[in-house]
N, C-alpha and C positions, 0 to 999 in steps of 0.2 A: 298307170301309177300317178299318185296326184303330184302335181307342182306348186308348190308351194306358194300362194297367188300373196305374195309380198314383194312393195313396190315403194321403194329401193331395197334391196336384200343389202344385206354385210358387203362393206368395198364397194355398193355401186358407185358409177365415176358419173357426171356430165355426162351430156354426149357431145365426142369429139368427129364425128363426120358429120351428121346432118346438123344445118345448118337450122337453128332456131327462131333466126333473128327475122324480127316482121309476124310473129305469132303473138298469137292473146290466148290467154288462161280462160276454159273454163268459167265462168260464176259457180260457189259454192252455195247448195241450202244449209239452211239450219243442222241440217244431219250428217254437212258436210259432205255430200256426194253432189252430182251435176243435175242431178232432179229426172225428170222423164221427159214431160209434156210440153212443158211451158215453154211458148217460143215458137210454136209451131204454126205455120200458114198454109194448110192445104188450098190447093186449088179450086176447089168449090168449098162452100160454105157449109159448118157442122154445128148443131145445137149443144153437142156433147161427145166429148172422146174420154173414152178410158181403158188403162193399159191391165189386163187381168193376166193372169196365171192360167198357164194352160195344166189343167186338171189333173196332177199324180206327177209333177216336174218338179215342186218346190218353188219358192216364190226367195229372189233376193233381197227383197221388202219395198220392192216398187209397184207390186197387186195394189190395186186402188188409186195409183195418178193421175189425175184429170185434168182436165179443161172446160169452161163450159156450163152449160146449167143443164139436166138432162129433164126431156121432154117442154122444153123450153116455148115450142111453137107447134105442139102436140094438140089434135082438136081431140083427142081423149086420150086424158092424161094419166087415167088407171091403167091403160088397156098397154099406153106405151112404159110406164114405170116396170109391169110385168113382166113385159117384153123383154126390158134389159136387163132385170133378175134373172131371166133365163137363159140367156143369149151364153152363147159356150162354145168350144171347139175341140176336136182332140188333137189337132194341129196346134202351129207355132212359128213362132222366130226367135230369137235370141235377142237378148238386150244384155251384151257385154261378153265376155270369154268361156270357156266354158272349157272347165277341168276335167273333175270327176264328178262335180256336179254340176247337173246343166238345166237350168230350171228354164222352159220357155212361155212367151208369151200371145196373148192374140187382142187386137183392138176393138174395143167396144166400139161401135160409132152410132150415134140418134141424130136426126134433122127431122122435124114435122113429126110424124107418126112412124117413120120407117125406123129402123133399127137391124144393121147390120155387123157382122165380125170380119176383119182383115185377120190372118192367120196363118202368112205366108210370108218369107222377104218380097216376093214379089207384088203381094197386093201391099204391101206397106211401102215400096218404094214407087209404084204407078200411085197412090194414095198423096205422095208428099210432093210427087215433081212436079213443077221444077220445084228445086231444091234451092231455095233463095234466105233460106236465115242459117245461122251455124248451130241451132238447135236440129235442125233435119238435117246435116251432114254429120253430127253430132252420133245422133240415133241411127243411121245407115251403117255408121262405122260400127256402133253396136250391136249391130244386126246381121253384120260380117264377122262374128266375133270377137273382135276388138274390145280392148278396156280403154275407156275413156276416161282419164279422172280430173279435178279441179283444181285450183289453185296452185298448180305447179306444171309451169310450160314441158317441162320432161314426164310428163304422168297423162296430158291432156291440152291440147291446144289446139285454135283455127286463123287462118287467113283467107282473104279471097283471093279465086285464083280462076282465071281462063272460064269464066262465067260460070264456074262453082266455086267449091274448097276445098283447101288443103286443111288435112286434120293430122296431126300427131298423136298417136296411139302405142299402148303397148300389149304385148302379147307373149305369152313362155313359151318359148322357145325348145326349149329340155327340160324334159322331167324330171329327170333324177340323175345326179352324179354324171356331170353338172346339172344342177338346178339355174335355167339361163333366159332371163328377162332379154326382151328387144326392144326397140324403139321404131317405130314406122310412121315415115310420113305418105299419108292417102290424097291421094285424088280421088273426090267423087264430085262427078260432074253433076250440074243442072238436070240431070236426068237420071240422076241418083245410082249412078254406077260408082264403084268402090272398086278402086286399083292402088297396087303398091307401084310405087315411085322409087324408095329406099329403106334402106333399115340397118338399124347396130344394133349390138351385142350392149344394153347398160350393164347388167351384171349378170355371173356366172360364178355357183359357187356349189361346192361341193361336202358332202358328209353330215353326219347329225347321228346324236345320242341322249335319247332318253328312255326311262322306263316308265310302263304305265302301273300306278298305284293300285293295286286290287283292295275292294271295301272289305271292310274287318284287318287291314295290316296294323299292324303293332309298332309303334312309331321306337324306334332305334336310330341312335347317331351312331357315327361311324365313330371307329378310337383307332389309334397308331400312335407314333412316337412323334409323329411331325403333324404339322397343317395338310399339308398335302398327300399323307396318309390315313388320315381320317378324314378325307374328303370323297378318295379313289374308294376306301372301305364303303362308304356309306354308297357312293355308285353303285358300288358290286352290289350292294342291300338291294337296293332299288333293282336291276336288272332283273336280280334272283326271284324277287318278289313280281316282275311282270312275267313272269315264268308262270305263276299259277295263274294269276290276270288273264292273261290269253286261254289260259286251260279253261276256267272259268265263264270268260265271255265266250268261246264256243261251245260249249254246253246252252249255253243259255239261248244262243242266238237259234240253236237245233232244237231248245222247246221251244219257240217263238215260230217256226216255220222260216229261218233265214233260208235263202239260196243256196245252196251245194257251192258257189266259190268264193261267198263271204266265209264258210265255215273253213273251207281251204285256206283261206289265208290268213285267219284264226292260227290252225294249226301251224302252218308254214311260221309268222310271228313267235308263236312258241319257242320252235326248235328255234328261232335265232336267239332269243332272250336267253334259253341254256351255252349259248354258247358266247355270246356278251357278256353274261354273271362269270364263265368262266376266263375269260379275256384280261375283263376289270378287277378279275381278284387275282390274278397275276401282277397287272398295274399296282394296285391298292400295297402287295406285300411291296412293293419294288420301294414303295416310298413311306414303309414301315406300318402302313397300314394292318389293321383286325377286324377281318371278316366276317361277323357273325350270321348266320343263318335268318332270314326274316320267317316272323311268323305271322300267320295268317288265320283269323278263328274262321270256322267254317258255319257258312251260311246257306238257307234255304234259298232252292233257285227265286230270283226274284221276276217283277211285272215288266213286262216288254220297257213300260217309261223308267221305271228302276235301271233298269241296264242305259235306256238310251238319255236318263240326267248322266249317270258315269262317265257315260262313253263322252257327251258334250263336255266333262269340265276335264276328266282323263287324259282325252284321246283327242278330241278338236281344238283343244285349246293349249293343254300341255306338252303333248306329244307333240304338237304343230312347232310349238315356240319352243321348246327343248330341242327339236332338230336347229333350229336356227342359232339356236347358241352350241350344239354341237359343232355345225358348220364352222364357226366363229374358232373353237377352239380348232379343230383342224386344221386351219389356219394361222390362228396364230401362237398355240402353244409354244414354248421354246425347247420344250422339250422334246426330242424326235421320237424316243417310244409313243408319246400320248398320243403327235399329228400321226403315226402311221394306224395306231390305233384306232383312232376318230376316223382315220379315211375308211379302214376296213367297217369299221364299224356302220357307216353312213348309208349305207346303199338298202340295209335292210332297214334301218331306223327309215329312212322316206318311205317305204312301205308301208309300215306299222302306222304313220300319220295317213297315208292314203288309205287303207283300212276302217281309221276313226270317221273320216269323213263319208266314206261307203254307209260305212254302220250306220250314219246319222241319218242320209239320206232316204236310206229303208226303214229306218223306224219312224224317223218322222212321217211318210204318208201313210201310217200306219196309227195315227196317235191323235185323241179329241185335241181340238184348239184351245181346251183348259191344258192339255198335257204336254202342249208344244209353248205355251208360254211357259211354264214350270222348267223345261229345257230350256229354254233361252236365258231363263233368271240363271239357271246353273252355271251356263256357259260364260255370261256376266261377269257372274260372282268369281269363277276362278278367270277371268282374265282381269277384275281388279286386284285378285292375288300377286297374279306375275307381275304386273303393274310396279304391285309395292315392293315386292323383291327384286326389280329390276332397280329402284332406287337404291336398296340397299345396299345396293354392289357385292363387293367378294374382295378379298382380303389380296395385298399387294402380290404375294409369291403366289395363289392361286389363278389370278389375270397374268403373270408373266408365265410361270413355269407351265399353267395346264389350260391357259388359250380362256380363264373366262372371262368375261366381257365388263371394263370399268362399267363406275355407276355411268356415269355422261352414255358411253356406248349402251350399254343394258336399257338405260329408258327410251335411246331415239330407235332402239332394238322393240320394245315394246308399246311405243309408239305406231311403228310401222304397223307390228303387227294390230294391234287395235283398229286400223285405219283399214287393213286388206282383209278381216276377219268376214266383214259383210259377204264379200263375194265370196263366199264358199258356203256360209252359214245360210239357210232356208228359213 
């Protein structure tokens, strides 16, 4: 099941056991991540290194980091150019954590004419030792699956230590109900071995509810007699309405050729969406709410990228960050129907996000490199949506009485998630 690779979740605290003091942050790039390459001193000397995508894995947008000038000292310089066009492997390593999707990598390497692939942790960590900048204890830790991140000593940091380093990394802990970030600090020695030393618990949090939009829904607000009965109304809408959504995406996924357990867990989603619309329109009447029926015009099956733009702006982005703000209500709601609600509710709502991210993952190495940016603009565009609706915030008795999240929380809520979206997205 996936874990929700957001870092700090709702409530994460400091950490109060390991000790941070004497650590340096990370440098961030432009793109705000800790970059790949740069920084690195292999022990013997390379005209050209680069970090590619091993073949049908997905790439975290680090395919193509280099170093270097390729074919630099090459006495034929077509024959080596070729060479490293072609160079490939269906092996790998990791560069960072790896959920439900686990995209791996293998090193390019050119000196003179030769041209070779690292494609293992083990050729990548005999490749970097010793291990003397905190860009290669950096990358080890990556390659242990660890997440490294920048500019914040709780997300990613080094010192030297006993003639390597100590890195601070983090890694999820629990998947689901609790969804439970850790913090560790690594030894990896000059000889690029990678050991835990220690680790806490940053945050641990539980529950999540959202429903997925299905295309052709017919935009209905909820009505009741209160705020907070045309609010739970308009829920129920949404729930009832991802009822066909999942009916819908496994149809489609089964003319596409999905796997027999993506379409299972299609179905599985379903039945819990019937039973959430009926949960929420319990809640909804409780607080005067009017539930009407969503309606849905019906449409011809669509193109595998048809489904997989939906499912990016849907399902990896909506469904992702809707769990997060259901969490948020479970928690903080003051109302104890709603938190027991949102807890029951939570367990299947983190499926139905691990679902989305499955989906993406299959259709994307599935889809021309015109069709996978088309995805990517989609998934964009609806996470500048939540964006602005995380500014917007929610009205006072709906953040008190039913847990949602002020504008201040909402935006460092949709912050986060902008910031951890990469590593899941291909």
């Amino acid at each position: 099941m996936l874990s929700l690779s957001l870092a700090p979740l709702i409530g994460a605290c400091g950490a109060g056991e390991i000790d941070v003091e004497g650590f340096e942050t990370f440098a961030c790039t432009a793109d705000g991540s800790t970059g790949a390459l740069e920084g690195l001193t292999p022990a013997e000397a390379w005209d050209y290194a680069e970090l590619r995508p091993t073949p049908g894995t997905g790439d975290l947008g680090l395919g193509g980091s280099a170093i270097g000038t390729p074919c630099a000292t090459a006495t034929d310089v077509e024959a080596c150019q070729q060479a490293l066009a072609e160079a490939t492997s269906t092996n790998g390593f990791l560069v960072g954590e790896c959920v439900s999707f686990c995209p791996s990598y293998m090193l390019v390497l050119n000196r003179g004419d030769e041209v070779s692939v690292l494609d293992t942790p083990e050729a990548l960590t005999a490749w970097l030792a010793p291990v003397d900048t905190p860009t290669e204890a950096r990358l080890l830790a990556q390659a242990a699956g660890y997440s490294v991140g920048c500019g914040d000593v709780l997300e990613g940091g080094f010192k030297e230590a006993g003639g390597g380093y100590e890195v601070l990394a983090t890694r999820y802990t629990a998947l689901c109900d609790p969804i439970e970030e850790s913090l560790f600090r690594l030894s990896v020695s000059a000889e690029g071995e990678v050991a835990v030393l220690e680790s806490e618990v940053l945050s641990s949090e539980s529950g999540a509810c959202v429903g997925r939009r299905p295309a052709g829904l017919a935009e209905a607000r909820g009505r009741g007699s209160s705020r907070l009965g045309a609010y739970f109304a308009e829920v129920a809408q949404l729930e009832a309405a991802s009822v066909h959504a999942f009916a819908v995406l496994r149809e489609e996924l089964a003319l596409h050729g999905a796997p027999q357990a993506l379409l299972d867990q299609a179905d599985a989603a379903r039945e819990d969406e019937v039973r959430h619309a009926r949960i929420m329109k319990r809640v909804a009447a409780r607080f005067g709410g009017v539930v009407r029926e969503p309606v849905v015009a019906p449409r011809a099956p669509r193109s595998l990228e048809e489904v997989a733009l939906e499912n990016a702006a849907e399902g990896c982005v909506r469904e992702t960050y809707g769990a997060l703000v259901g969490m948020h209500q479970a928690r903080f709601a003051r109302d104890q129907v709603v938190r027991r609600v949102m807890r029951r509710v939570a367990q299947d709502e983190a499926a139905h996000a691990s679902l989305a991210w499955a989906v993406d993952a299959w259709a994307r190495s599935r889809l021309s490199p015109e069709a996978l940016a088309r995805v990517e603009a989609a998934r964009q565009q609806a996470l500048a949506e939540v964006a602005d609706e995380a500014r917007a915030g929610y009205a006072e008795d709906l953040c008190a009485v039913a847990g949602m999240p002020a504008a201040a929380t909402g935006q460092r809520l949709a912050q986060t998630f902008a910031q951890a979206l990469p590593a899941l997205a291909g």
